[in-house]
C-alpha positions, 0 to 999 in steps of 0.5 A: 763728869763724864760728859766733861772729860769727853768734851775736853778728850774728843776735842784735842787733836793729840788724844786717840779715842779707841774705837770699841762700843762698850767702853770709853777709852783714850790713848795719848803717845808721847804725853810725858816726856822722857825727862818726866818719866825718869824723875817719876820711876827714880821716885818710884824705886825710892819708896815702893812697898809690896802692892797691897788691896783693900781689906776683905779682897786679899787673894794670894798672888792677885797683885805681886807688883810694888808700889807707892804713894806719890806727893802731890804737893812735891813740885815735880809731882803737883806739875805733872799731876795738874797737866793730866788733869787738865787734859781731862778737864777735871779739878785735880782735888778730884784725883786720889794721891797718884800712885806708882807702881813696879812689876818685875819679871813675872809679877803681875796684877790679875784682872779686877775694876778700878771702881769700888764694889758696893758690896764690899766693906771698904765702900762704906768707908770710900763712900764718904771719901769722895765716892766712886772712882769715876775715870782712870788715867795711867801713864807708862813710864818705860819700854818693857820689851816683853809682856806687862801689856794692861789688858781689857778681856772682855772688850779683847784688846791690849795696850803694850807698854811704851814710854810717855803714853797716857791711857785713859776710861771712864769706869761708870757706864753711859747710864752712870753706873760701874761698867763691869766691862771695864775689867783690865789686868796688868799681865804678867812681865816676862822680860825687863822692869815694868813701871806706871803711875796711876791717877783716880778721880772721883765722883765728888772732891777727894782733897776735901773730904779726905783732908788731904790739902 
């Protein structure tokens, strides 16, 4: 797969490749347009809940944002969803129920990675439910005019949130394993409202496996 992605990323001339070693990263500016974000944010504050984290990983204050389970199947979403992964060059059936999220002023996500841990209890479980999460995409739906940047420490660089740009890594090294250095965070917002939505895709078909079609 991550051959495949790259391939489809590397060969579209609106997709930045980021320049760094140790990770494989794209941005793509002005990928959805305003019209789209606004109909994801308004479905976004229509269902958002406290943010929660797998069972066994709960930390106070970790993850203070709110967010949501989007439906695929609502016209508006399996559009924008196909669109993505098109782009990426992966069957959306490979692509966990995108989620919505929202952070307020001070709410934040600490740094954690978007594969799973092994070691964890909730992988026995993700294991059978297509696997490991393998590339990550998000998209910012607005302008934060302070804080709420997705950082990277141990790569040492930031991404500001600004409208209709689409954010994209592989989580597994070249060798095929989680890259540890994949690590990100969601800083805390300082002024104004944060709003994304995020997609996983996984090793094998998450649709299939889940039941979820």
């Amino acid at each position: 797969m991550g051959r495949k992605v790259t391939r489809a990323l590397n060969s579209n001339p609106m997709v930045e490749m980021v320049d760094i070693p140790d990770i494989q990263l794209y941005v793509y500016r002005g990928f959805l347009p305003e019209a789209d974000c606004q109909i994801l944010i308004d479905k976004i504050d229509e269902k958002a809940e406290p943010s929660s984290l797998y069972k066994g990983t709960e930390q106070e204050g970790f993850r203070t944002s709110y967010s949501c389970h989007l439906n695929r199947w609502e016209s508006d979403i399996d559009r924008i969803e196909k669109r993505i992964s098109a782009l990426m060059g992966i069957d959306n059936d490979y692509a966990e129920t995108m989620q919505g999220q929202r952070y307020q002023i001070g709410q934040e996500f600490k740094a954690h990675h978007d594969f799973f841990h092994p070691a964890q209890d909730y992988w026995k479980q993700e294991e059978l439910r297509g696997g490991q999460r393998s590339w990550t995409a998000m998209i910012f739906l607005n302008n934060v005019p302070a804080g709420g940047a997705t950082e990277f420490p141990h790569l040492k660089i930031g991404v500001r949130p600004e409208r209709g740009t689409l954010l994209m890594w592989n989580n597994m090294a070249v060798d095929g394993k989680p890259n540890y250095k994949s690590l990100h965070s969601g800083t805390p917002v300082v002024e104004g409202t944060k709003y994304i939505i995020t997609k996983w895709y996984r090793q094998n078909n998450w649709v299939k496996l889940t039941g979820s079609g």
